[in-house]
ZAMARGU-4260 file (C-alpha; in steps of 0.2 Angstrom, whole numbers, plus 5000, padded with zeros to 4 digits):
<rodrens>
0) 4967/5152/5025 | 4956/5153/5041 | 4957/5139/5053 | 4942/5129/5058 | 4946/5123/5074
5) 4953/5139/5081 | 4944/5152/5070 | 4961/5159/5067 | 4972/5159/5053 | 4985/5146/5047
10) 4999/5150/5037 | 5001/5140/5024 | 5021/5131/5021 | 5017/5117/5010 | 5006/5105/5001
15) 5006/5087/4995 | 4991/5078/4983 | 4982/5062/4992 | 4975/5052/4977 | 4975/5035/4969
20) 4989/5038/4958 | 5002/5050/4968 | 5002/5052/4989 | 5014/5050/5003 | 5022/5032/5003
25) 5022/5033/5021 | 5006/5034/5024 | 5002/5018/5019 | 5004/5004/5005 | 4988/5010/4994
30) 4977/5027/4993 | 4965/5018/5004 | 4977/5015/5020 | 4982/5030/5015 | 4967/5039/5020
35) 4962/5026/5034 | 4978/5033/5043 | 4973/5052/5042 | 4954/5044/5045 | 4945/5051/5030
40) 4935/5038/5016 | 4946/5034/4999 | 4936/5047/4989 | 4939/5042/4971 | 4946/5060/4967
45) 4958/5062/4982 | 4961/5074/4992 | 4975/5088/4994 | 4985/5090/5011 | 4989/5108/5017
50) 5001/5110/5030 | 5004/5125/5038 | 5006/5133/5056 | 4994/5142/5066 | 4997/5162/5073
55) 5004/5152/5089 | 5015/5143/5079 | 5006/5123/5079 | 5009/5111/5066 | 4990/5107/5056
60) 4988/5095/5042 | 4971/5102/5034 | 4963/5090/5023 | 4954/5097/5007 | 4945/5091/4993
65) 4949/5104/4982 | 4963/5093/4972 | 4965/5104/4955 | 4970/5118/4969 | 4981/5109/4978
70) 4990/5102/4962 | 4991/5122/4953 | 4999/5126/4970 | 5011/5113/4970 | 5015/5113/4952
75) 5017/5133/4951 | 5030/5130/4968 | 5040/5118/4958 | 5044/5129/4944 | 5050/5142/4956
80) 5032/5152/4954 | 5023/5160/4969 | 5005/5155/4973 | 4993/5161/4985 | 4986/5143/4990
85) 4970/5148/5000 | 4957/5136/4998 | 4937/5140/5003 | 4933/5132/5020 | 4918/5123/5011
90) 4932/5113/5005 | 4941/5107/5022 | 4936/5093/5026 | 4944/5089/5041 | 4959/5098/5052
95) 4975/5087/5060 | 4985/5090/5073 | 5005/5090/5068 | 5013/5086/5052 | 5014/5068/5043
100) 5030/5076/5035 | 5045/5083/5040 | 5047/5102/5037 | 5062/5112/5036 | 5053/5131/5033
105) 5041/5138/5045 | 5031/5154/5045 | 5039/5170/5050 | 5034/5182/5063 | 5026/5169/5075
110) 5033/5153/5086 | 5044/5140/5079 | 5035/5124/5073 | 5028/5115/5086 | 5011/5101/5090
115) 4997/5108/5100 | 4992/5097/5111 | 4984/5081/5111 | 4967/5080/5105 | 4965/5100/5098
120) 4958/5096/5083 | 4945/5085/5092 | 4951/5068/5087 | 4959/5063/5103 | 4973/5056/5093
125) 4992/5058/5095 | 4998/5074/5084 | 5003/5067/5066 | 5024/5067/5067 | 5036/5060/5054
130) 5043/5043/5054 | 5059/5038/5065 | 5072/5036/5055 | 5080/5025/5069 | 5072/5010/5064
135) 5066/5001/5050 | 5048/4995/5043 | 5036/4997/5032 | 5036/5017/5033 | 5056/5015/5029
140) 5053/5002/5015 | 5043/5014/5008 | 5053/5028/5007 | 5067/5017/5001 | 5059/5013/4984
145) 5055/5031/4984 | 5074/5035/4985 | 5078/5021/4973 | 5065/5030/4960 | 5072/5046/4960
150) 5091/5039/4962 | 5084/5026/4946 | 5099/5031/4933 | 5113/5025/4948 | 5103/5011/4954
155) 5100/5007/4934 | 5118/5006/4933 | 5124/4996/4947 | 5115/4982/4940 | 5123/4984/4923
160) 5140/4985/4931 | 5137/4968/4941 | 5129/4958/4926 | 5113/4960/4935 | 5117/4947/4949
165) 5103/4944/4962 | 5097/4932/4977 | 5086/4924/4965 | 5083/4911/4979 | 5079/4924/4992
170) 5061/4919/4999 | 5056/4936/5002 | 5060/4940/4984 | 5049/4925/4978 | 5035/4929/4990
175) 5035/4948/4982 | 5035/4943/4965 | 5020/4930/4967 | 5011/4942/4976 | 5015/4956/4961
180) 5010/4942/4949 | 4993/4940/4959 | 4988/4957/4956 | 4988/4955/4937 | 4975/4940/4939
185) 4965/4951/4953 | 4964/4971/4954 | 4971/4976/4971 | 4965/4989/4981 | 4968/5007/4973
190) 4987/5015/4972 | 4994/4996/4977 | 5002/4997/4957 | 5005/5014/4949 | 5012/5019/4933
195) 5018/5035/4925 | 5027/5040/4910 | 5047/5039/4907 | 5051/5041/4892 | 5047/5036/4876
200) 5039/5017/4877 | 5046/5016/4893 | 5033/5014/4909 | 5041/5019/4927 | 5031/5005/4938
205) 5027/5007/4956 | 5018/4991/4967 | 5018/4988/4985 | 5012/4975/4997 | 5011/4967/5015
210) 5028/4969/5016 | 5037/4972/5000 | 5040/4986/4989 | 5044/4984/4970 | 5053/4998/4957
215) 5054/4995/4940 | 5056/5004/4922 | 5047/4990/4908 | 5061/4987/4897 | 5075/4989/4909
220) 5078/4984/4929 | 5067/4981/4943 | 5071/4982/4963 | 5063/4973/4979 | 5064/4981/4995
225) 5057/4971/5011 | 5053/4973/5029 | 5062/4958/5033 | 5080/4966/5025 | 5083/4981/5034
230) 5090/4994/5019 | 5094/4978/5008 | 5089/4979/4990 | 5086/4965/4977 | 5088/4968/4960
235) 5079/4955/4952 | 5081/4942/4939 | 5077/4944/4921 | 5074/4927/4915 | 5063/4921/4931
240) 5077/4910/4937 | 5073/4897/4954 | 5053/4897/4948 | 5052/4916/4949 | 5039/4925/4934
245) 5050/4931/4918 | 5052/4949/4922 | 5049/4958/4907 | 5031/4951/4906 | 5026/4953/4923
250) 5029/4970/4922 | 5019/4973/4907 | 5006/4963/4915 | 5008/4975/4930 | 5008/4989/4918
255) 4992/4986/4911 | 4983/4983/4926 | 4990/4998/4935 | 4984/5015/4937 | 4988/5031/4928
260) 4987/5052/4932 | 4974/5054/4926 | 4978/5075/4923 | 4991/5079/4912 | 4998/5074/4896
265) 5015/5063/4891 | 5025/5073/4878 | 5019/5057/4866 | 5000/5061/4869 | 4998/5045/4879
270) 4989/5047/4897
</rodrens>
């Protein structure tokens, strides 16, 4: 695809969906932090995130609006499918220096990976870079219910193998889950509770806040991460012991105020 700020080409390495429902955890608590970070406005369809490398080699993050695209490209790449992801330049709607991810491919035949120079797309902004993973935070607290989602069956497991202990009178813990029980009462913003399918009657549960990140299958275990416990996780307890909400209804309550992909279909028919 051509680049607008140069007039050159970038070569496209990879692609990741911005939108309500699914976007980089690092970027921010909820879809509209998200986009606050990269500096566009929380368009209720998303956005798609292109990242490639220019002919002298420069990271650029290309923001598109072009989501069905985007998400052909990336689900044809994860079936081990080529695709030519090349969207029209009446579809970028703004060009960043530098890479929110890290990348491990680059384009061949020109410089290694590298960030032009501050301000090159016109921003005046610091090139966008990947998190330290020197310190931890709420970029690192993210990331870590990330890993716990993918990892669930171990995680799942550990709390079977110790009876489901827990720091049930942790404060953090309780100030997590009053806060997850608030956002059942009032809708927080978009992306703050997500909810996708994970088995049959079985809801994989996704809810952040200031602070706090919560994973959860309905019907089986959930996990607190904090920014005040550097890599700690806390399983928490099922039968709302030390004043803490009963955990099989909050997450149903969670469930049923979170939000859904809205493309695609469960292999039970449900959204």
């Amino acid at each position: 695809m051509s680049d607008e700020e140069g007039g050159g080409s970038l070569y496209v390495l990879s692609a990741v969906l911005l939108t309500p429902t699914q976007f980089p955890a690092l970027l921010g608590d909820d879809f509209p932090e998200a986009c606050a970070l990269l500096g566009v406005p929380p368009a209720a369809e998303g956005y798609g995130l292109v990242l490639g490398q220019d002919e002298e080699g420069a990271r650029w993050t290309v923001v598109v609006d072009d989501v069905s695209l985007v998400a052909a490209a990336i689900a044809s790449w994860d079936c081990g499918m080529e695709y030519d992801l090349s969207p029209d330049e009446r579809t970028v709607v703004l060009s960043l220096a530098g890479w929110p991810l890290e990348l491990t491919v680059s384009a061949p035949g020109i410089p290694a990976p590298h960030d032009p120079e501050r301000g090159a797309d016109g921003t005046g902004r610091v090139p966008l870079a990947p998190p330290s993973a020197d310190t931890w935070g709420p970029v690192q607290r993210r990331l870590g219910a990330d890993q716990i989602a993918r990892e669930w069956a171990d995680w799942r497991e550990r709390v079977a193998e110790d009876g489901g202990a827990a720091a049930a009178a942790h404060p953090g813990l309780a100030r997590a889950l009053r806060e997850a029980e608030g956002y059942t009462r009032q809708a927080p913003p978009p992306g703050r509770v997500r909810s996708s399918f994970a088995g049959e009657g079985v809801r994989a549960l996704r809810a952040d806040g200031p602070g706090w990140s919560l994973v959860a299958r309905t019907g089986e275990a959930a996990f607190v991460l904090l920014d005040e416990e550097p890599g700690e996780v806390l399983a928490v307890p099922r039968q709302g012991a030390g004043g803490l909400p009963e955990l099989s209804g909050l997450l149903a309550a969670l469930d049923r105020v979170a939000i859904r992909p809205a493309r695609g279909r469960t292999e039970n028919g449900e959204q």
